[in-house]
N, C-alpha and C positions, 0 to 999 in steps of 0.2 A: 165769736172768737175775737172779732176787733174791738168791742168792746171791752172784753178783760185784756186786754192787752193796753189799752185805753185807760184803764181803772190801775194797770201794775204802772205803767208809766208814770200816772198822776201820783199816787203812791211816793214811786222813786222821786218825786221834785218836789213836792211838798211834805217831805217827813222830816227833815229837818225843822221845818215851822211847828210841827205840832210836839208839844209842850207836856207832862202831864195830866195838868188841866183841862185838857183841849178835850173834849168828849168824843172827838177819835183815835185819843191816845190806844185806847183799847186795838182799835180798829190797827194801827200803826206796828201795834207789837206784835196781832197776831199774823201783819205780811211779813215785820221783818224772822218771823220763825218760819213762816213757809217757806223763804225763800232759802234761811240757811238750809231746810231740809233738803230741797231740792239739791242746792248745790253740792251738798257732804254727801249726796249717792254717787256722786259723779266725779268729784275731785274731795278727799278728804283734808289736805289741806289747806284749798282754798273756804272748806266749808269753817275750819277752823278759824281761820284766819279774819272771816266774815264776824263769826260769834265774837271774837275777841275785838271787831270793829264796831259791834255793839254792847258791847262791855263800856268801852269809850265812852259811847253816845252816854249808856245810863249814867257812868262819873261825871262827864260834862252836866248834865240835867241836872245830876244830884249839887252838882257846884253851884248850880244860877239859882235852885230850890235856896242853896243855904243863904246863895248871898242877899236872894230877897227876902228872907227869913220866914219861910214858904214851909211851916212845917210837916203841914199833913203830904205835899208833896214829897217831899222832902220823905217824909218814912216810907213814901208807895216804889219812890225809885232804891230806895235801900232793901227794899222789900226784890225790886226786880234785880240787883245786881245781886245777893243772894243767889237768886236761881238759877241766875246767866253763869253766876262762879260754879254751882254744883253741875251746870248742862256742858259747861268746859269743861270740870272734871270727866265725869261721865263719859263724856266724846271722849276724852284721852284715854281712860281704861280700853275701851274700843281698839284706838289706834294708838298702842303705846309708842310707835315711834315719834307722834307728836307730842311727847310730853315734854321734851326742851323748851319747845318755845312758850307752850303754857304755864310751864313755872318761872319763866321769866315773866313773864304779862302777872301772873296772878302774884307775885313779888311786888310788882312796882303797884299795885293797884293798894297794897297794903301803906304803903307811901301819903298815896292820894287819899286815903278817906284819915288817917292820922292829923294831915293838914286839913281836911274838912272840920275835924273835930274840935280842932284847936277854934275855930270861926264859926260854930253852931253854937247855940244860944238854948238850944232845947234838951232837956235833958234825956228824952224818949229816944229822940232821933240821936245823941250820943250813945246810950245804951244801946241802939242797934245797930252801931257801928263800931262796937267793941266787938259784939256778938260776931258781925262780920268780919271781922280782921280775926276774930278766933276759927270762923270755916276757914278763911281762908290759910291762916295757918296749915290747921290739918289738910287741907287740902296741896298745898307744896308739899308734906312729908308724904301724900299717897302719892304723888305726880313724880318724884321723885322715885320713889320705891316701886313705882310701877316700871318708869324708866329703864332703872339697874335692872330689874327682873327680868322685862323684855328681851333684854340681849344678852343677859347671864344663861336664860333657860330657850330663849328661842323664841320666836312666834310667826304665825301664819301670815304674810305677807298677803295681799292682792291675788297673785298670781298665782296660790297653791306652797310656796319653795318657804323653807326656815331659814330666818335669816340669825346670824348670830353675831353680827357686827355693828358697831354704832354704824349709821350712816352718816354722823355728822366728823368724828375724829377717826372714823374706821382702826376702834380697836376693840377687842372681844372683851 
């Protein structure tokens, strides 16, 4: 026990240093998913809120890929910010009351890879970043329309009870 506790610590302090490239890049992605796991059983929108704090990490990585003109990195983190945009989506269909804050994040993020594109050099890695701003599109119109839905028709809250009011403007 003290020792995976040992191993999530090291983890937690040295993940920020590892890179892509790092040959525990791997190792790096598959704590930071277990940990969301854990957390979104127990608090959904802290778990949320986690995913969207590694949404960040990937655009930051994918910026330092562009700026060193890092290409094959550079398509693996586009590759994983894809995923991270459909496992947000996904999580929200789940819990449509967080779909507010997720189409804000996934708005602005359409922002950031625009201004990536303008300063990549490759053309692979701009094609996949058209692609990506095209999920992410469709993705705001699901997050959205799941939203309205949510509380036009109702849904099971936590606790068992329908609720049918925004939580955030409290109106029907």
């Amino acid at each position: 026990m003290k020792g995976l506790a040992l191993v999530m610590v090291a983890m937690l302090v040295t993940a920020p240093l590892i890179a892509p490239n790092n040959p525990l890049y791997p190792v790096k992605i598959a704590f930071e998913n277990f940990v969301e796991t854990i957390v979104s059983v127990f608090n959904p929108k802290a778990g949320l809120d986690l995913k969207i704090t590694h949404l960040h990490e990937r655009i930051n990585e994918l910026e330092y890929a562009i700026l060193l003109n890092d290409t094959v990195d550079a398509q693996k983190v586009i590759d994983m910010i894809n995923s991270k945009i459909v496992d947000i989506e996904t999580y929200c269909m789940m819990h449509p009351e967080l779909c507010v804050n997720a189409s804000k994040v996934v708005g602005n993020v359409t922002k950031i890879l625009e201004r990536c594109m303008e300063h990549c050099k490759c053309p692979i890695c701009k094609d996949k970043m058209e692609k990506t701003i095209e999920i992410i599109k469709r993705v705001e119109r699901r997050l959205e329309y799941g939203y309205k839905n949510a509380f036009r028709y109702g849904y099971k809250n936590r606790f068992g009870y329908r609720n049918t009011t925004c939580p955030y403007c409290n109106h029907s």
